[in-house]
LUMTIVO-719181 format. One line per field, with one value per atom (N, C-alpha, C, O): x, y, z; residue number from 1. Coordinates in steps of 0.05 Angstrom, whole numbers. Each point is the difference from the previous one (the first is absolute). Layout:
// residues N
xx <- X/...
yy <- Y/...
zz <- Z/...
nr <- NUM/...
END
This chain:
// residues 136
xx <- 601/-22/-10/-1/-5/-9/22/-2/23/19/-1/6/-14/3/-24/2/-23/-21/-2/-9/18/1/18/-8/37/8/-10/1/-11/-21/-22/-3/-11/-19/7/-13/34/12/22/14/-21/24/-15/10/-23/-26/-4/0/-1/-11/-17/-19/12/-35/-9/14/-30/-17/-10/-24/42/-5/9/7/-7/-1/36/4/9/20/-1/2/-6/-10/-8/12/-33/-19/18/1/11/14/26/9/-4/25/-14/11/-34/-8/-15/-5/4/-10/21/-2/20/42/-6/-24/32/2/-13/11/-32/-21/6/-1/6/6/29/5/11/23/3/15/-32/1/-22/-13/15/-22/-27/-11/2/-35/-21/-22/38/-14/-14/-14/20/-3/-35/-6/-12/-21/-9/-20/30/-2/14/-12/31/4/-10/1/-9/-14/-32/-8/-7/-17/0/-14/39/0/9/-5/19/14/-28/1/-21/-22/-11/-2/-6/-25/18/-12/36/13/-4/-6/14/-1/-28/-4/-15/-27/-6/-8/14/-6/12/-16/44/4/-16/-5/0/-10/-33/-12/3/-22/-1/-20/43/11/11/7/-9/23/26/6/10/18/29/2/10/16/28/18/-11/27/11/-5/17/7/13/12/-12/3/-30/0/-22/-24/-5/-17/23/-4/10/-7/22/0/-23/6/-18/-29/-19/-12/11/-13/1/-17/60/5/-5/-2/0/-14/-23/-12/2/-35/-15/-18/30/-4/22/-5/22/18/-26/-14/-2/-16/-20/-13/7/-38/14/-8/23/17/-6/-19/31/11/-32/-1/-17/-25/-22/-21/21/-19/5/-20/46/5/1/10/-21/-5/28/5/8/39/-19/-2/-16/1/12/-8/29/11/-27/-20/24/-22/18/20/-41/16/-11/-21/28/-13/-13/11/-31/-11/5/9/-11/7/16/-4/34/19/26/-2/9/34/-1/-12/22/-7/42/17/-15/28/4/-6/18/6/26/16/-12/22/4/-19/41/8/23/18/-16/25/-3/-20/48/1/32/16/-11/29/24/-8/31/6/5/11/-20/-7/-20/-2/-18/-26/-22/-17/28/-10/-22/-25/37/-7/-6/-22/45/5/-7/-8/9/-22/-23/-11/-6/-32/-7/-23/39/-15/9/-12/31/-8/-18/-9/10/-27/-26/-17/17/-20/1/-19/35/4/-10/-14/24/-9/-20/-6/-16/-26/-20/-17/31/-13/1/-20/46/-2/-19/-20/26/-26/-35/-19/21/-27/1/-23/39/1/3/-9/28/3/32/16/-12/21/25/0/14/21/26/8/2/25/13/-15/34/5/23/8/7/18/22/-7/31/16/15/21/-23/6/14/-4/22/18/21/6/9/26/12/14/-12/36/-13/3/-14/-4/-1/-17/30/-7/-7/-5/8/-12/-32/-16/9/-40/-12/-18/34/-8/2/-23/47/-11/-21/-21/18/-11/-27/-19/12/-26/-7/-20/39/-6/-2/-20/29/-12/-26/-17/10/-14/-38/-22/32/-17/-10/-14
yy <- -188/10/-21/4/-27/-30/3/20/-30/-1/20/-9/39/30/-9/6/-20/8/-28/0/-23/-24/9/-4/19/4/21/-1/22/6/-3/10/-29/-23/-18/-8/-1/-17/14/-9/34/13/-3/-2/2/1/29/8/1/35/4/-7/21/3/23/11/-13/10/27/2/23/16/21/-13/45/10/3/7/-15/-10/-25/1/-21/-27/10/-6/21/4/18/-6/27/15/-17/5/-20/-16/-21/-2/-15/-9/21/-8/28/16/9/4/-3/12/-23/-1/-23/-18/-3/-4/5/-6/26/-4/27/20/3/16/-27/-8/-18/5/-27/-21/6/-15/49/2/-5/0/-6/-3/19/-4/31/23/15/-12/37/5/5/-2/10/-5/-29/-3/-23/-32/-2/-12/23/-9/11/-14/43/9/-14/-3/-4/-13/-31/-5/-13/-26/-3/-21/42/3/13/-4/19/7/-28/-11/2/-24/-21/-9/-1/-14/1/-17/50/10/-6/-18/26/0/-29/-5/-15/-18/-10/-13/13/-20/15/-13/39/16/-12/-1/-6/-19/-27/-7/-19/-18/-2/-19/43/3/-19/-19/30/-16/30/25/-39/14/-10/12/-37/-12/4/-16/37/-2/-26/5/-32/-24/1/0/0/-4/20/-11/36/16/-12/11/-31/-2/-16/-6/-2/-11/19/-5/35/14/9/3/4/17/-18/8/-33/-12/-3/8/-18/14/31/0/21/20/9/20/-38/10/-15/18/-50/-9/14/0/14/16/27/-3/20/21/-11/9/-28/-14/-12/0/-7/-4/21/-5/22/20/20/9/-1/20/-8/-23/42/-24/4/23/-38/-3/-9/-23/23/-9/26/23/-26/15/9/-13/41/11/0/12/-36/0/17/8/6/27/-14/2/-14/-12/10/-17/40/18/9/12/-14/2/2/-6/10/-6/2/18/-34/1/1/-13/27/-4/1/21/-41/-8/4/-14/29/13/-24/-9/-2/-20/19/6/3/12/-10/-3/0/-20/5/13/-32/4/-22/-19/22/-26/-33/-9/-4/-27/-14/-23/43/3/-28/-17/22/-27/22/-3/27/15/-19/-9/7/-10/-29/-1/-17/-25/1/-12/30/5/14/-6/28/10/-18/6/-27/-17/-31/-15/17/-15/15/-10/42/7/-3/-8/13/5/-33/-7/-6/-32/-6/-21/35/-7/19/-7/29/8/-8/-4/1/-16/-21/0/-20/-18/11/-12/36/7/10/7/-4/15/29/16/-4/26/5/-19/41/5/16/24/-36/16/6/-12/31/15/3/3/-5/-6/16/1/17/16/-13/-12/19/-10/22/3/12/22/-3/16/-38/3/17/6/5/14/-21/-4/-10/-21/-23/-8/-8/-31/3/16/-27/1/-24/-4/-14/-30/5/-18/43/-1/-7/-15/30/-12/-24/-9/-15/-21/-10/0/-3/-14/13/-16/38/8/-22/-14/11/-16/-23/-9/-6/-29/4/-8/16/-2/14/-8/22/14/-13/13
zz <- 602/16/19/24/-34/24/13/15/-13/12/21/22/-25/15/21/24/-32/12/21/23/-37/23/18/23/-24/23/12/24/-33/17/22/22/-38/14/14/19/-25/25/26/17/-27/37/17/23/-24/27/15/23/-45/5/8/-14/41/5/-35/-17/19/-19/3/1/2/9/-27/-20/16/-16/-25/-23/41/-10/-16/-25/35/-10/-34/-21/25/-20/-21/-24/34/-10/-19/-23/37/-16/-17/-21/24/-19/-34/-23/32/-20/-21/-24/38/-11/-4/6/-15/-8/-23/-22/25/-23/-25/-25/38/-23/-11/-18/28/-3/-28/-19/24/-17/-27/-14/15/-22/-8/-22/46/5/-9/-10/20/-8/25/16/-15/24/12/24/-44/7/0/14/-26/3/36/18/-17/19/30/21/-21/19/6/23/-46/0/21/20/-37/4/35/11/3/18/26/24/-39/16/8/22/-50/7/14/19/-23/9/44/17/-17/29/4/17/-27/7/10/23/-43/9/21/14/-3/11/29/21/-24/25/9/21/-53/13/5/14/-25/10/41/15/-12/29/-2/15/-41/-8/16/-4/16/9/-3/13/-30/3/-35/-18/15/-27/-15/-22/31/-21/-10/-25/36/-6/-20/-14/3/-19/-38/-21/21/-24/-2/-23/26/-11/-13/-21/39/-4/-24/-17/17/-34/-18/-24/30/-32/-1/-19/36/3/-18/-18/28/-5/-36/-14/10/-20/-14/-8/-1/-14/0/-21/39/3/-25/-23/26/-17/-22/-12/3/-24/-13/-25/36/-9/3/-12/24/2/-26/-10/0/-26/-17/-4/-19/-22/-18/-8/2/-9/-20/8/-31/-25/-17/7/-33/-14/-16/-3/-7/-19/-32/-6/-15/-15/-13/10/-41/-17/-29/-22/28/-22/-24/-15/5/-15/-9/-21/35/-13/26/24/-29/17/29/10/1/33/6/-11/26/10/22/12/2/35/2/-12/23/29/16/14/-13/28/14/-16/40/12/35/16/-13/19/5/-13/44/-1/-12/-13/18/-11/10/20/-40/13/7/10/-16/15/-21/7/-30/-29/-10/3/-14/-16/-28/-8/-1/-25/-7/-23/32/2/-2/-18/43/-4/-24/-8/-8/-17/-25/-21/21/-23/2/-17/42/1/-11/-15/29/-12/-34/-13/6/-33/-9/-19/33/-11/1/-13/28/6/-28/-17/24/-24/-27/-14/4/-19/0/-15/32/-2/-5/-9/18/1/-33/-7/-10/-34/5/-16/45/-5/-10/-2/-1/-16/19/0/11/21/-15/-20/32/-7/34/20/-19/30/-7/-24/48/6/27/20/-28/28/14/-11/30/4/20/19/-16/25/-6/-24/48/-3/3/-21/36/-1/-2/23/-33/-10/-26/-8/-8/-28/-14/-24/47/-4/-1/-5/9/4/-27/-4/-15/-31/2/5/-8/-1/27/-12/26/25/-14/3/-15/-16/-21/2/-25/-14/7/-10/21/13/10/-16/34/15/-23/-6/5/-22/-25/-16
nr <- 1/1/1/1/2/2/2/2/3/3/3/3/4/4/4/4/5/5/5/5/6/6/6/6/7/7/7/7/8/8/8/8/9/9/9/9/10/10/10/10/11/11/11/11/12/12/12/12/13/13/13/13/14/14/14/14/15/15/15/15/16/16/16/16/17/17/17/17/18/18/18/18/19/19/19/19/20/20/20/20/21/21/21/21/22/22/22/22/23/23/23/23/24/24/24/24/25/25/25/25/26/26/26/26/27/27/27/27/28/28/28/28/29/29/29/29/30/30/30/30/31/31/31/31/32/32/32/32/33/33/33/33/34/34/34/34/35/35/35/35/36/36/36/36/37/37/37/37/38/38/38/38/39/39/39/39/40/40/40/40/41/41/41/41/42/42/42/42/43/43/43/43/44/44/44/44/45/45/45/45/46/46/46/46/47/47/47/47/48/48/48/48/49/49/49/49/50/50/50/50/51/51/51/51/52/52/52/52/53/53/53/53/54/54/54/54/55/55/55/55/56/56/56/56/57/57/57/57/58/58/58/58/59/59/59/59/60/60/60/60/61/61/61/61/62/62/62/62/63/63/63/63/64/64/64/64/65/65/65/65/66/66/66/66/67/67/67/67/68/68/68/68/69/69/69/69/70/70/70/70/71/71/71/71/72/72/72/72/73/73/73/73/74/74/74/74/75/75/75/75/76/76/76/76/77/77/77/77/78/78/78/78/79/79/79/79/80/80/80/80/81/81/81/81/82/82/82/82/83/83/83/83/84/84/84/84/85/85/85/85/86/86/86/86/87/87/87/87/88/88/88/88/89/89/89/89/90/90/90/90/91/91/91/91/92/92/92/92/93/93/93/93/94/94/94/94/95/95/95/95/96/96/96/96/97/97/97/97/98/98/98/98/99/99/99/99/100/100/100/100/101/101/101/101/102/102/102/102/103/103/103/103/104/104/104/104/105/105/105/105/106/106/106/106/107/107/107/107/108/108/108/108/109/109/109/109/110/110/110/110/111/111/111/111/112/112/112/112/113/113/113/113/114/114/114/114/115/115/115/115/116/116/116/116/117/117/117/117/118/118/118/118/119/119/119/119/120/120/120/120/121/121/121/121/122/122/122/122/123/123/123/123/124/124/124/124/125/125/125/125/126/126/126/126/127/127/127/127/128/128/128/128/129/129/129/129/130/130/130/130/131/131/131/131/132/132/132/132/133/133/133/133/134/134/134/134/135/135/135/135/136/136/136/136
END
């Protein structure tokens, strides 16, 4: 997805509804999500429209600007079930470090005295079990 979007940003596209259009395919492409990315791709446009930024190199500032404001404005804390069993869904594509983050997560919890059972549900890696147990 960086890769898609620096050359993007660096053709020197005027900034017109195409521009915008192909940075949005990009972003939903790379699994952003299509309401994340219609969002991130508005405020992105919005702003540079109040910048009078018209040279698309100058737009990647914005998408990380605007990807950090996203990323801190929603609240991403997990709801755990004091009470009894909480179970998290990770789905994702592949490569993405599915299977790393949720044994980090599993490592943390442990540290905290909770009790995990962890699942590996790949179709074709069957290395996920071990790369679980290490990491976990």
């Amino acid at each position: 997805m960086n890769d898609k979007i620096t050359a993007l940003v660096k053709s020197n596209k005027k900034l017109d509804d195409d521009f915008w259009e192909e940075l949005e395919e990009i972003l939903i492409e790379a699994d952003v999500g299509v309401n994340t990315s219609v969002e991130l791709v508005s405020r992105v446009r919005e702003n540079a429209r109040k910048k009078k930024i018209d040279d698309s190199s100058e737009v990647m500032a914005l998408i990380k600007e605007e990807v950090k404001y996203l990323l801190e404005s929603h609240d991403t804390a997990l709801f755990i079930n004091s009470k009894g069993l909480t179970v998290i869904l990770v789905v994702g594509v592949n490569g993405a470090g599915k299977t790393t983050s949720i044994a980090k997560m599993a490592y943390r919890f442990k540290d905290d005295n909770k009790k995990v059972i962890l699942a590996a549900a790949d179709t074709f890696r069957a290395a996920a079990i071990d790369q679980l147990q290490i990491w976990a």
